[in-house]
MARDO-140322 format. One record per residue (C-alpha): residue number from 1; x, y, z. Coordinates in Angstrom, 3 decimals, padded with zeros to 6 digits. Example, Ala and Ser with C-alpha at 12.3 -4.5 7.8 and 13.67 -1.06 7.14 Angstrom:
// residues 2
<pt><pos>1</pos><px>012.300</px><py>-004.500</py><pz>007.800</pz></pt>
<pt><pos>2</pos><px>013.670</px><py>-001.060</py><pz>007.140</pz></pt>
***
This chain:
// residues 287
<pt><pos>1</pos><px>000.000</px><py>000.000</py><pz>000.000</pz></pt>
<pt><pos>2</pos><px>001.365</px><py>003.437</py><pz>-001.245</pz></pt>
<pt><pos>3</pos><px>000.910</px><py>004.956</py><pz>002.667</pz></pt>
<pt><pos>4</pos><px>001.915</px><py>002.105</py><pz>004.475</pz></pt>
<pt><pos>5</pos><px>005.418</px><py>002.152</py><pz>002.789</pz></pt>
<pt><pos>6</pos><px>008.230</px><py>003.148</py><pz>005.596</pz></pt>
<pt><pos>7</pos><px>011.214</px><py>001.069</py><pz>005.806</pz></pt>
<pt><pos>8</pos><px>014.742</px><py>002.528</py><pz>005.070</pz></pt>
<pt><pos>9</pos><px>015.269</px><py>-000.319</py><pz>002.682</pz></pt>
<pt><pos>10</pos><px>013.233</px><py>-001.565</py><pz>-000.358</pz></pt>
<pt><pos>11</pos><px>010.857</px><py>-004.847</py><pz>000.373</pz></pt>
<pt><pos>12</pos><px>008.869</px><py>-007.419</py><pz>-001.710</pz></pt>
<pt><pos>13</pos><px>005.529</px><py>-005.946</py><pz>-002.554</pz></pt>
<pt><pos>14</pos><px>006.795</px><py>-002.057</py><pz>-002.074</pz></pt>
<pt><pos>15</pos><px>005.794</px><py>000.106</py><pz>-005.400</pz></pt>
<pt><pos>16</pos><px>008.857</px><py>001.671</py><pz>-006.238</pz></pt>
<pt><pos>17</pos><px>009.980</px><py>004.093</py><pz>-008.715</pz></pt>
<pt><pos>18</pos><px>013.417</px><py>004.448</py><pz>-010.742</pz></pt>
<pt><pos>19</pos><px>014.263</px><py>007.226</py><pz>-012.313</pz></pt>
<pt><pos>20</pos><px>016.935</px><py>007.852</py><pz>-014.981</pz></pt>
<pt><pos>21</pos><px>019.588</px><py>010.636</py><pz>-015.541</pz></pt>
<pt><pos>22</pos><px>017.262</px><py>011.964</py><pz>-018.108</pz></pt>
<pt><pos>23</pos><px>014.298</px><py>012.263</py><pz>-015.369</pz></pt>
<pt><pos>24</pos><px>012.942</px><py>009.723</py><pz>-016.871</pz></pt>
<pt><pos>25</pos><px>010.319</px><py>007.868</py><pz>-014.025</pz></pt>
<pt><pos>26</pos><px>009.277</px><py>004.444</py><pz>-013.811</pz></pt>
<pt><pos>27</pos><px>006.976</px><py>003.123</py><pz>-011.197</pz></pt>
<pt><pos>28</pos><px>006.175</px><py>-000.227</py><pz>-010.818</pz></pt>
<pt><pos>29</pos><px>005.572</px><py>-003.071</py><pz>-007.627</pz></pt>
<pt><pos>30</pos><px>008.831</px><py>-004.874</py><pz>-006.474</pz></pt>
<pt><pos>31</pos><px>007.999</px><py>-008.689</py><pz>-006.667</pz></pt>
<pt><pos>32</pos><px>010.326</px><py>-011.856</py><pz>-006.129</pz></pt>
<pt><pos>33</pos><px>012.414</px><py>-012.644</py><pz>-009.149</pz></pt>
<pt><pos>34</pos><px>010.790</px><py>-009.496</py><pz>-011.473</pz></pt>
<pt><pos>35</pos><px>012.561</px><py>-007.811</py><pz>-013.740</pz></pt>
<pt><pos>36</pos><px>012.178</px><py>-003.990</py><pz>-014.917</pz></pt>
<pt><pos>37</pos><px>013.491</px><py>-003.544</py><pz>-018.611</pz></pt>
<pt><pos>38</pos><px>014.025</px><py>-000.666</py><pz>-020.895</pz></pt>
<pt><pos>39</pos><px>016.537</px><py>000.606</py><pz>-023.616</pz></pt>
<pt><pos>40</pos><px>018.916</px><py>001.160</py><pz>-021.609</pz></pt>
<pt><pos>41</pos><px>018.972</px><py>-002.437</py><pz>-020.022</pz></pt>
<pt><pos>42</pos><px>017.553</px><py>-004.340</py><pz>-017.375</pz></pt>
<pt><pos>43</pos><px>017.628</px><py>-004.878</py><pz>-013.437</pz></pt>
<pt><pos>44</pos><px>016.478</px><py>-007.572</py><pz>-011.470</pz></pt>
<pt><pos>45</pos><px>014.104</px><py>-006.779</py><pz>-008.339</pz></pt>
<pt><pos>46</pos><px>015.919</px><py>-009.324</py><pz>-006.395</pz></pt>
<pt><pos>47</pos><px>018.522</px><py>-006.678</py><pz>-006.548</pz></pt>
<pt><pos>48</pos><px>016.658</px><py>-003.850</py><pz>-005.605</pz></pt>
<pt><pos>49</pos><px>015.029</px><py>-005.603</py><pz>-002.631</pz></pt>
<pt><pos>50</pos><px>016.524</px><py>-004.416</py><pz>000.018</pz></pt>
<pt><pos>51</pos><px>018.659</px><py>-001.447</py><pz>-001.588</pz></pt>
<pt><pos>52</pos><px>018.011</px><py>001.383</py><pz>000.820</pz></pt>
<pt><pos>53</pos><px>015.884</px><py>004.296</py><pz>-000.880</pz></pt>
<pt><pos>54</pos><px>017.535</px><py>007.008</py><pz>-002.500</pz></pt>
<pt><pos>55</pos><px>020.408</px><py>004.676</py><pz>-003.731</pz></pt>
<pt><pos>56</pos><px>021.916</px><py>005.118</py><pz>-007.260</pz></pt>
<pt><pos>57</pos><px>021.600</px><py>001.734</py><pz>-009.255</pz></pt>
<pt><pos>58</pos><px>022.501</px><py>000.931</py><pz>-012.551</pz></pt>
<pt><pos>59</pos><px>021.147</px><py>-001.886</py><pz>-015.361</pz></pt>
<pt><pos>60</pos><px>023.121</px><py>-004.835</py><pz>-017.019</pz></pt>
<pt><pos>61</pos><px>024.466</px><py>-001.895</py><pz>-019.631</pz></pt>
<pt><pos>62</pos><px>025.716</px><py>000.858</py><pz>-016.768</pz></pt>
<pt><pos>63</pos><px>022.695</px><py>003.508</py><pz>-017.033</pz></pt>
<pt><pos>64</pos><px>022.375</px><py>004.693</py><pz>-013.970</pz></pt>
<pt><pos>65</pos><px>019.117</px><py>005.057</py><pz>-011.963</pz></pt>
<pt><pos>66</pos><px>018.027</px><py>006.429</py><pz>-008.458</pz></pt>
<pt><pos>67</pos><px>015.572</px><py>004.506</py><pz>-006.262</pz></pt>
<pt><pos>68</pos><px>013.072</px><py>005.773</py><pz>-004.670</pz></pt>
<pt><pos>69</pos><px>009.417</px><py>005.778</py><pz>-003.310</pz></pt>
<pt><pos>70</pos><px>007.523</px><py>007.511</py><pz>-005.494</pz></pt>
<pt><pos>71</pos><px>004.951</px><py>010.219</py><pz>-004.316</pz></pt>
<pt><pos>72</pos><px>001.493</px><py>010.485</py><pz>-004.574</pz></pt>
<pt><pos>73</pos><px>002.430</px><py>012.882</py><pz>-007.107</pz></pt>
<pt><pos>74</pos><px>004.146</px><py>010.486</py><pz>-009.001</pz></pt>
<pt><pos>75</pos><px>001.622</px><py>007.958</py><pz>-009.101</pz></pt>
<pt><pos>76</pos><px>-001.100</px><py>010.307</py><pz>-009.975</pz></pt>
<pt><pos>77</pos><px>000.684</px><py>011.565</py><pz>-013.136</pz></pt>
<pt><pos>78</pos><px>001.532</px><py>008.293</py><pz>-014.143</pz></pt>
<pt><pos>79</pos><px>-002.120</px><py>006.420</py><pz>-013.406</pz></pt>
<pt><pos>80</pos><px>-003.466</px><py>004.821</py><pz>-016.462</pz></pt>
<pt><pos>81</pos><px>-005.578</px><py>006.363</py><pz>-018.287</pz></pt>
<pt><pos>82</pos><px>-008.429</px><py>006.420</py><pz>-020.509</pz></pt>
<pt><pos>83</pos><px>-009.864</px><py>009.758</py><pz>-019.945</pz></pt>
<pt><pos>84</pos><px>-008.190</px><py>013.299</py><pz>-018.988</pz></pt>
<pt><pos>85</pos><px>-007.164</px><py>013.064</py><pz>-015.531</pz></pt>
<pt><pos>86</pos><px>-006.694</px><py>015.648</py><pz>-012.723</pz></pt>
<pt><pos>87</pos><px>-003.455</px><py>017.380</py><pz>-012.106</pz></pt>
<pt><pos>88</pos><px>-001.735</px><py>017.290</py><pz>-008.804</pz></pt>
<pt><pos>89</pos><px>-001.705</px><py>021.161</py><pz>-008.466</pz></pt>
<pt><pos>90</pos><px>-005.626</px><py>021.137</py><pz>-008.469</pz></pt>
<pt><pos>91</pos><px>-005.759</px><py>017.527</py><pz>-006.400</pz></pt>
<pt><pos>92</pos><px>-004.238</px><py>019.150</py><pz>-003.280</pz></pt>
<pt><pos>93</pos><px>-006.012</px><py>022.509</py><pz>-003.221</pz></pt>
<pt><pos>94</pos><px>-008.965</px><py>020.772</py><pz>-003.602</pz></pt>
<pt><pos>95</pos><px>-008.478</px><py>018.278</py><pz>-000.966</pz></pt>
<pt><pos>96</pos><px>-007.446</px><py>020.793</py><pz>001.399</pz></pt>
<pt><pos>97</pos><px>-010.614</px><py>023.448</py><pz>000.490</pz></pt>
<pt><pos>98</pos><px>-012.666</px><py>020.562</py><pz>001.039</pz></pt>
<pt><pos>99</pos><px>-011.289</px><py>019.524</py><pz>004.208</pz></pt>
<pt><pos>100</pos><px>-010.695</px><py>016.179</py><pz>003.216</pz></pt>
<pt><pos>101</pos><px>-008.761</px><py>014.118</py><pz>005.440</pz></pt>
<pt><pos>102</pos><px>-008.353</px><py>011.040</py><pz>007.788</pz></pt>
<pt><pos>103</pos><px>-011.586</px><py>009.604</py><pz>008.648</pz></pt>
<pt><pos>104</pos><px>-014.192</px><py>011.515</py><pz>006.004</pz></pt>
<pt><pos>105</pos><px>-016.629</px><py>010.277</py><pz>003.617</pz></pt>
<pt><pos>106</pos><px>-016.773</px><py>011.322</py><pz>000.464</pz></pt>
<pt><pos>107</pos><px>-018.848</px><py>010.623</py><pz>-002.681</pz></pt>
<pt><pos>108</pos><px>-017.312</px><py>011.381</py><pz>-006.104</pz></pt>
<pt><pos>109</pos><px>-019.658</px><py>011.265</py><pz>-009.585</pz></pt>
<pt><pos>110</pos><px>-017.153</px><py>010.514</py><pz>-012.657</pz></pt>
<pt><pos>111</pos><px>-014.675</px><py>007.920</py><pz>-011.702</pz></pt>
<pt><pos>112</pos><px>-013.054</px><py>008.178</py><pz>-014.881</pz></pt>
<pt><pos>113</pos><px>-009.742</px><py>006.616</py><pz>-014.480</pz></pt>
<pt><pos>114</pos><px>-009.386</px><py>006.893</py><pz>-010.888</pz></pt>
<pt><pos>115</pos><px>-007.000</px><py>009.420</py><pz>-010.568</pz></pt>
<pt><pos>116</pos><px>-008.896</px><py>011.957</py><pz>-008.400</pz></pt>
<pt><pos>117</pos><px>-010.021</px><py>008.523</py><pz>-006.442</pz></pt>
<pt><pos>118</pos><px>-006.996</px><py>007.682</py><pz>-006.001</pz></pt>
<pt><pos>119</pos><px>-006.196</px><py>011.357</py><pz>-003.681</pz></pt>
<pt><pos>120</pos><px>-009.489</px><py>010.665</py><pz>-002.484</pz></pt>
<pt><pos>121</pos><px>-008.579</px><py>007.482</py><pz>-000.891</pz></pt>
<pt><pos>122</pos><px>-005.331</px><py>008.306</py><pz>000.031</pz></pt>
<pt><pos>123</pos><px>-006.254</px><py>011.261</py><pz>002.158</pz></pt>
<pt><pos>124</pos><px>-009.280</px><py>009.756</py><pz>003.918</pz></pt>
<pt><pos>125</pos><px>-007.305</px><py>006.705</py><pz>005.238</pz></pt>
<pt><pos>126</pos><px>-008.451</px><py>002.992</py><pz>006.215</pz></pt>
<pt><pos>127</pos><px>-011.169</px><py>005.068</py><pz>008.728</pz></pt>
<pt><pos>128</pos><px>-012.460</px><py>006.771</py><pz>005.505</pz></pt>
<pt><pos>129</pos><px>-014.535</px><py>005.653</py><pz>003.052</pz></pt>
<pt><pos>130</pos><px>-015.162</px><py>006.890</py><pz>-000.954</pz></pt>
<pt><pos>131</pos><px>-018.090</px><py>006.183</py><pz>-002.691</pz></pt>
<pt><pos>132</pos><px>-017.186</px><py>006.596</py><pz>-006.579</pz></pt>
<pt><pos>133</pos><px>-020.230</px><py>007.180</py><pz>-008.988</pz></pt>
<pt><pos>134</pos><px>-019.553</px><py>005.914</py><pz>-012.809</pz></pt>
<pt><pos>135</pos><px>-021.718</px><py>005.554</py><pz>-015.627</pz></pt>
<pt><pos>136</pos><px>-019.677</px><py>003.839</py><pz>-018.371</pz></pt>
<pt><pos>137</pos><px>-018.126</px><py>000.369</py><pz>-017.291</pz></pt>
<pt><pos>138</pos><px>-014.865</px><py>000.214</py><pz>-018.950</pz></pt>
<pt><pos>139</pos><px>-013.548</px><py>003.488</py><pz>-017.004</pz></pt>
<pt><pos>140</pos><px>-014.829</px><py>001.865</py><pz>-013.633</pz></pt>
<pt><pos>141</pos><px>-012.997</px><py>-001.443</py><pz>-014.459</pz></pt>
<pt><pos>142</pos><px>-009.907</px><py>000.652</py><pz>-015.366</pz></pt>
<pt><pos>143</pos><px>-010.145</px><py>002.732</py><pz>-012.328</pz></pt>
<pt><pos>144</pos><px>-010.489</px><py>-000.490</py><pz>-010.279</pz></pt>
<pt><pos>145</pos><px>-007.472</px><py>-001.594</py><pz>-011.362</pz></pt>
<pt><pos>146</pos><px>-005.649</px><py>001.424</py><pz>-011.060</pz></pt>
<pt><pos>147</pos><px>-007.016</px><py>001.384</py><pz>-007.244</pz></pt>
<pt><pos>148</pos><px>-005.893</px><py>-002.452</py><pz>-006.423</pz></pt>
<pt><pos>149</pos><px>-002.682</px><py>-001.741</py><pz>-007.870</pz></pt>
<pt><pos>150</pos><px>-001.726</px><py>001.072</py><pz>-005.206</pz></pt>
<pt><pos>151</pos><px>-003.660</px><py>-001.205</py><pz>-002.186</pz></pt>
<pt><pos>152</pos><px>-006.572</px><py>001.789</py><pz>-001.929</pz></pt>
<pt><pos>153</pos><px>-009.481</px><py>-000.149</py><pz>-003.177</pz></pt>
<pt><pos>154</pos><px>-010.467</px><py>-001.536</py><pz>-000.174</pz></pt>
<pt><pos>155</pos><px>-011.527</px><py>002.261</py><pz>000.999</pz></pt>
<pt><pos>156</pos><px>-013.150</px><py>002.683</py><pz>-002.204</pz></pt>
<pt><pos>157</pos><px>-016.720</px><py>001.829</py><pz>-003.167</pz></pt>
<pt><pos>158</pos><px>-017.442</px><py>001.492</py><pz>-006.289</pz></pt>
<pt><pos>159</pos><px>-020.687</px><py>001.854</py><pz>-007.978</pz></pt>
<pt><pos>160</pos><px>-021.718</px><py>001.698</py><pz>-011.469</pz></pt>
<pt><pos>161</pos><px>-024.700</px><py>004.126</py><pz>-012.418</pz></pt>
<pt><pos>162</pos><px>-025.578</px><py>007.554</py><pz>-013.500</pz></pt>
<pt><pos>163</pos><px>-026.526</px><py>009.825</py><pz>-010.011</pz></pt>
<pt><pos>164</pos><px>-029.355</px><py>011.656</py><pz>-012.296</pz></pt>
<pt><pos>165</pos><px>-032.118</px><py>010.042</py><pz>-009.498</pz></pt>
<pt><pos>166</pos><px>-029.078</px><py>010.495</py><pz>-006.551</pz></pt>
<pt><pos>167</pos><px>-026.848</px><py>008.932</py><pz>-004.460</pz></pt>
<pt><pos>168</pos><px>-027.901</px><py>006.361</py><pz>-002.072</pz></pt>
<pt><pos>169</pos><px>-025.896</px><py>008.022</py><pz>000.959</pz></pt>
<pt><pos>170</pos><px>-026.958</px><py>010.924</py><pz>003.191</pz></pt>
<pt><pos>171</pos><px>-025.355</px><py>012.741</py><pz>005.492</pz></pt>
<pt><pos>172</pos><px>-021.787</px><py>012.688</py><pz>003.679</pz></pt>
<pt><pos>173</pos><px>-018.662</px><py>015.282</py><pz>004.296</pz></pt>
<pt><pos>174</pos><px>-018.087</px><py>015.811</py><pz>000.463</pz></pt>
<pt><pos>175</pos><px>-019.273</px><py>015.704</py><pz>-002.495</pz></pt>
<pt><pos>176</pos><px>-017.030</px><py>016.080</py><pz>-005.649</pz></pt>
<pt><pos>177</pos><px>-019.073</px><py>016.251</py><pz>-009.110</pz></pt>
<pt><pos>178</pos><px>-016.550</px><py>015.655</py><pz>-011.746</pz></pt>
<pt><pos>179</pos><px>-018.757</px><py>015.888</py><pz>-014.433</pz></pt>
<pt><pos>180</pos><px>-019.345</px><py>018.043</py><pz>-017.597</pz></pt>
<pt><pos>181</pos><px>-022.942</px><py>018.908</py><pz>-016.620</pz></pt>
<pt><pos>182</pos><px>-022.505</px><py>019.238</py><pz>-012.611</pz></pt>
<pt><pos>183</pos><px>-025.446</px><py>021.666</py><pz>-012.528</pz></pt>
<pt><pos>184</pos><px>-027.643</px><py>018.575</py><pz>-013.535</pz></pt>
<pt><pos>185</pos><px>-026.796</px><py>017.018</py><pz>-010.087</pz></pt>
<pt><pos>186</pos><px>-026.714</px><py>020.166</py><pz>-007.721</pz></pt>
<pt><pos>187</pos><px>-029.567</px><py>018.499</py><pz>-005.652</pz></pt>
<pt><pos>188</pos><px>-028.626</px><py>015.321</py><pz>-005.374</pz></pt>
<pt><pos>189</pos><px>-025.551</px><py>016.762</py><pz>-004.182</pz></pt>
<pt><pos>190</pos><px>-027.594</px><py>018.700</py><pz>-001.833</pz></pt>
<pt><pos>191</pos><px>-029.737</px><py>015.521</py><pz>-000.792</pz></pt>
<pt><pos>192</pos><px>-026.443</px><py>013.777</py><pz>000.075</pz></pt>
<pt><pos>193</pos><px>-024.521</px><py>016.259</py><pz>001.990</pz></pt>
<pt><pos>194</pos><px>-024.785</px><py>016.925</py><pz>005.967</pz></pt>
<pt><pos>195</pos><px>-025.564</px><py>020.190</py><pz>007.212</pz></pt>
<pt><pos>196</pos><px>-022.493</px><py>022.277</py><pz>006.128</pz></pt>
<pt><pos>197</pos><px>-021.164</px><py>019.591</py><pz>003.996</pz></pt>
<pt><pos>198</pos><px>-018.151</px><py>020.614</py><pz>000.914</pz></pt>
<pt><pos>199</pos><px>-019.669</px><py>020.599</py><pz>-003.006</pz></pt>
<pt><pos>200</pos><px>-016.964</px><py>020.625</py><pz>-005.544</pz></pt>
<pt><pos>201</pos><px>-015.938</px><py>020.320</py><pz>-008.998</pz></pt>
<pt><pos>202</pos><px>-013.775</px><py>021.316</py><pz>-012.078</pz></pt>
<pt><pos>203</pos><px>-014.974</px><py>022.505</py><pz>-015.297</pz></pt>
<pt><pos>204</pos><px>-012.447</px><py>023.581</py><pz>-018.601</pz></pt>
<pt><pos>205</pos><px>-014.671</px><py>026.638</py><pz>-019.500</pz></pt>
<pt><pos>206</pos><px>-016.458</px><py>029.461</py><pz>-017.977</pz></pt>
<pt><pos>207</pos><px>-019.550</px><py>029.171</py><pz>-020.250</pz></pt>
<pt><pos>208</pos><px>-019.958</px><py>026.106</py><pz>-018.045</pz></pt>
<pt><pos>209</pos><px>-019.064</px><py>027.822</py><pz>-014.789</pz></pt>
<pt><pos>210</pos><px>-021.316</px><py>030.031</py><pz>-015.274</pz></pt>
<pt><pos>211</pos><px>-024.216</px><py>027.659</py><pz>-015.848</pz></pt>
<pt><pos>212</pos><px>-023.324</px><py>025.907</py><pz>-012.761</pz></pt>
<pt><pos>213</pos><px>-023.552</px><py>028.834</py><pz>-010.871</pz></pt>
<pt><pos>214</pos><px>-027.236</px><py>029.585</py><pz>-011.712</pz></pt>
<pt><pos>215</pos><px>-027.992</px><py>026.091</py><pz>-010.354</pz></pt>
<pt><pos>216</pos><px>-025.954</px><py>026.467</py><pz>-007.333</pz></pt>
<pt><pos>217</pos><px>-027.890</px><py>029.684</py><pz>-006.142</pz></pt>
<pt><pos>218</pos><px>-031.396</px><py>028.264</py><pz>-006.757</pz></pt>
<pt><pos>219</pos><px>-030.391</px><py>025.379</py><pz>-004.828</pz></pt>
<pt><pos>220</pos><px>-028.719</px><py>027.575</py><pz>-001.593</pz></pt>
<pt><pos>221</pos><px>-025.523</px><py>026.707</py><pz>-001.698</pz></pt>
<pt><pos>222</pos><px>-023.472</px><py>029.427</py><pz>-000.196</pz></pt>
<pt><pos>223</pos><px>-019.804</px><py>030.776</py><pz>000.111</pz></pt>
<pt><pos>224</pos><px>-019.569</px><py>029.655</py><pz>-003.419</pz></pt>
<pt><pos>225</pos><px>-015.883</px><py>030.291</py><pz>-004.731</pz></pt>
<pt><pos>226</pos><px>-014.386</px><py>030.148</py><pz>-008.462</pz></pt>
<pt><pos>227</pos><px>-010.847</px><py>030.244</py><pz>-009.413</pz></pt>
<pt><pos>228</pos><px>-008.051</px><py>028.542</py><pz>-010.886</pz></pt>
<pt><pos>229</pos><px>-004.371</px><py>026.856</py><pz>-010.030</pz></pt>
<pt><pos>230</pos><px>-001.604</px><py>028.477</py><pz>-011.912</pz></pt>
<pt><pos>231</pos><px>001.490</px><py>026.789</py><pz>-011.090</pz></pt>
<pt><pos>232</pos><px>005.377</px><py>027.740</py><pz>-012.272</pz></pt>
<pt><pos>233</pos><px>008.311</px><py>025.788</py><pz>-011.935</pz></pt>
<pt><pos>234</pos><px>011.771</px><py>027.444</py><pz>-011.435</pz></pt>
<pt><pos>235</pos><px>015.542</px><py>026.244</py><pz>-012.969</pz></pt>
<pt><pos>236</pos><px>016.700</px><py>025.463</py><pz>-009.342</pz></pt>
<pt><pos>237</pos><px>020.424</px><py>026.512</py><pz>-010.391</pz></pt>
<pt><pos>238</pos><px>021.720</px><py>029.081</py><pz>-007.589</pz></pt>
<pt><pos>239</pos><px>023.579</px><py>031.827</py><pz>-009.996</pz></pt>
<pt><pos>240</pos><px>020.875</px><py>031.489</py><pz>-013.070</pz></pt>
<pt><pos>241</pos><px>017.557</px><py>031.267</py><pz>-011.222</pz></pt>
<pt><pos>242</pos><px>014.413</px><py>032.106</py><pz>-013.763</pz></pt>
<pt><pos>243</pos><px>011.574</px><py>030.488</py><pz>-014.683</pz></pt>
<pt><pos>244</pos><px>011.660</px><py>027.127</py><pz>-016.727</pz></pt>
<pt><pos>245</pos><px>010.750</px><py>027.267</py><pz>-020.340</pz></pt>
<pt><pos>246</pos><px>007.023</px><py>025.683</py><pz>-020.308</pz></pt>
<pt><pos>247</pos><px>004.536</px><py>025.841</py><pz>-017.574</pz></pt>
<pt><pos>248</pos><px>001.311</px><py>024.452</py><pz>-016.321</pz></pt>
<pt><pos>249</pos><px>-001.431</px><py>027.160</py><pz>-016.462</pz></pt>
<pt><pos>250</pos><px>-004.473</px><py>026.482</py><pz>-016.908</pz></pt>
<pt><pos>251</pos><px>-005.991</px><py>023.076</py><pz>-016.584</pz></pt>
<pt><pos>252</pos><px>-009.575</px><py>024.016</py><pz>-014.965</pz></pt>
<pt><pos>253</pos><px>-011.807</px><py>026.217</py><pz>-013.164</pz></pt>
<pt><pos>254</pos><px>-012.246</px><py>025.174</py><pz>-009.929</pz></pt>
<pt><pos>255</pos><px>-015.754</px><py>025.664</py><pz>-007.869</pz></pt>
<pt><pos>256</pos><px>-016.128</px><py>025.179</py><pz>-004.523</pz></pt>
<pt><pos>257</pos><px>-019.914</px><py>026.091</py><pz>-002.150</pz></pt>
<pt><pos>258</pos><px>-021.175</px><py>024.784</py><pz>000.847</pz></pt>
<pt><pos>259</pos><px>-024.434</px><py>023.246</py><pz>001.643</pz></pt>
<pt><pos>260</pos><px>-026.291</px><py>025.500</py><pz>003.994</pz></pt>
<pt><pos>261</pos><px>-029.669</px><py>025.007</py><pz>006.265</pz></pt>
<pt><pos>262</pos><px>-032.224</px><py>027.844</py><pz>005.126</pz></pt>
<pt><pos>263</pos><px>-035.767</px><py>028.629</py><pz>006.610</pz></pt>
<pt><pos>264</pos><px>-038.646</px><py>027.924</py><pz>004.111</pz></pt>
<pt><pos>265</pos><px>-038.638</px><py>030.383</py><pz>001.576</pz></pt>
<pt><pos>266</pos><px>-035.630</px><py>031.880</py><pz>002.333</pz></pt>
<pt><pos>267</pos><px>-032.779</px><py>032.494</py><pz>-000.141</pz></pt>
<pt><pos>268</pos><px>-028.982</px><py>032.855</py><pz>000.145</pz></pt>
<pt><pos>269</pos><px>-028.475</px><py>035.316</py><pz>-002.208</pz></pt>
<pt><pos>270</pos><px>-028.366</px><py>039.009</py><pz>-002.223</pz></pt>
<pt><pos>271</pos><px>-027.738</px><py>041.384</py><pz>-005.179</pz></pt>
<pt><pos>272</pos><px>-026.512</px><py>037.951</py><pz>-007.098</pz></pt>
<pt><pos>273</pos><px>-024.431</px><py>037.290</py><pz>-004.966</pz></pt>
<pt><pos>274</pos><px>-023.932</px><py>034.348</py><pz>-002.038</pz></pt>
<pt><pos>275</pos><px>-024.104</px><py>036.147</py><pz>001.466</pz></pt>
<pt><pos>276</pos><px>-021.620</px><py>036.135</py><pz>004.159</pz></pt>
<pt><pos>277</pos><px>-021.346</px><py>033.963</py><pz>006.914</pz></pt>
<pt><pos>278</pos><px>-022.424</px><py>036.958</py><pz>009.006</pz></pt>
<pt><pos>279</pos><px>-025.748</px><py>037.532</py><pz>006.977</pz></pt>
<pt><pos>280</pos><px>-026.691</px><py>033.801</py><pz>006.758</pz></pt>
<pt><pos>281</pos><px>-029.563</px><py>033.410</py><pz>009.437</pz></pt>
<pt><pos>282</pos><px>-027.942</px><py>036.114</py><pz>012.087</pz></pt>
<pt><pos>283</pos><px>-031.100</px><py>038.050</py><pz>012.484</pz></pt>
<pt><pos>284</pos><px>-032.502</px><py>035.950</py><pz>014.756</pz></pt>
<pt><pos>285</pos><px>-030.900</px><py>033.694</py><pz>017.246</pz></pt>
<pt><pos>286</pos><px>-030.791</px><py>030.042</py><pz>016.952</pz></pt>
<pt><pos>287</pos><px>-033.934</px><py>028.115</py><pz>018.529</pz></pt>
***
């Protein structure tokens, strides 16, 4: 299992991950008499069990590689895929403006290849629990796999079916809508969340941002929050420090609200937009 992983030396069973002088990466699970190959020669796992991480190996031809455990990072970039995946820059702001963590339930619509689910299950831990939503059955079964792999499917339910009539849990943390028409699902979001409970999801344009706004409102979600991860890598040599030559901009609008208790007939909205936490039912006092 990816977080379970924390001996000084390399074991039997430990996903590990070479990397070559051209920062090339490999990950793949150390087994008993395996054998990782490429063009630059081979190495036998029996000779990397028990290598301490971070040592410098080299195949049957001399190319040198460094072993290490690879991070979640790592593994999320190199999941495989049948459908655009998730970057790491937007995983972890997401996970954190969500507040998932150890012990959280959290429902995700759009599997896809399991990339997202993977963070997902990694973060919540063996008290957690994920409960993934997928409609077509080749991503699930590739997402599956991409789970069992890493040891994180056991945290993960999986469940094959479009959420148009809702999810079958109440009362969860999270809800992440990875789909192109989230606004089609706002409340069976709403249906499923506790009192207070995190809505997410990603969209690539702001035509649809915009739509899913509109549904957002009608349903009273409030604290609602757009924006987008820009993230820029620097040449980490001391005397020529400057940006690198290519960066990751943009890869999605994020959108973030919160599911809110309202009074019949109230709205939280004012002017168009969401209210503050100090206008949300401070009028009167609770009870």
């Amino acid at each position: 299992m990816i977080d379970n992983e924390t001996n000084a030396c390399a074991q039997a069973g430990d996903i590990a991950e070479l990397i070559s002088a051209q920062n090339k990466r490999f990950i793949f699970r150390l087994v008993q008499d395996g054998k990782f190959e490429t063009h630059r020669g081979y190495l036998s796992h029996n000779d990397l069990i028990g290598q301490q991480w971070g040592t410098r190996v080299f195949t049957h031809m001399g190319s040198p590689f460094v072993l290490l455990q690879p991070s979640l990072s790592d593994i999320l970039v190199e999941t495989r895929r049948n459908t655009q995946i998730m970057y790491p820059k937007d995983i972890g702001f997401i996970l954190i403006s969500m507040d998932i963590g150890p012990g959280r339930h959290v429902l995700e619509a759009g599997t896809g290849s399991g990339s997202f689910t993977t963070a997902l299950a990694y973060a919540v831990g063996p008290q957690g629990k994920v409960i993934s939503y997928e409609a077509r059955p080749e991503f699930q079964h590739l997402a599956h796999k991409n789970l069992d792999r890493l040891g994180l499917a056991d945290r993960v339910e999986f469940k094959l079916r479009d959420v148009v009539e809702g999810f079958d849990e109440t009362n969860v943390d999270a809800v992440f809508l990875d789909l192109p028409n989230p606004q089609d699902y706002v409340l069976q979001a709403k249906q499923a969340l506790k009192p207070g409970g995190h809505l997410g999801s990603i969209l690539p344009t702001t035509n649809q941002v915009s739509t899913f706004l509109i549904s957002l409102r009608r349903a009273n979600f409030a604290f609602i929050e757009v924006c987008e991860i820009l993230l820029r890598y620097y040449k980490a040599v001391a005397d020529r420090l400057r940006p690198t030559d290519r960066m990751v901009a943009h890869t999605g609008y994020l959108i973030f609200a919160r599911s809110v208790v309202t009074e019949a007939g109230e709205q939280v909205e004012s002017n168009g937009e969401a209210l503050s936490g100090e206008q949300i039912n401070m009028d009167q006092p609770a009870g």
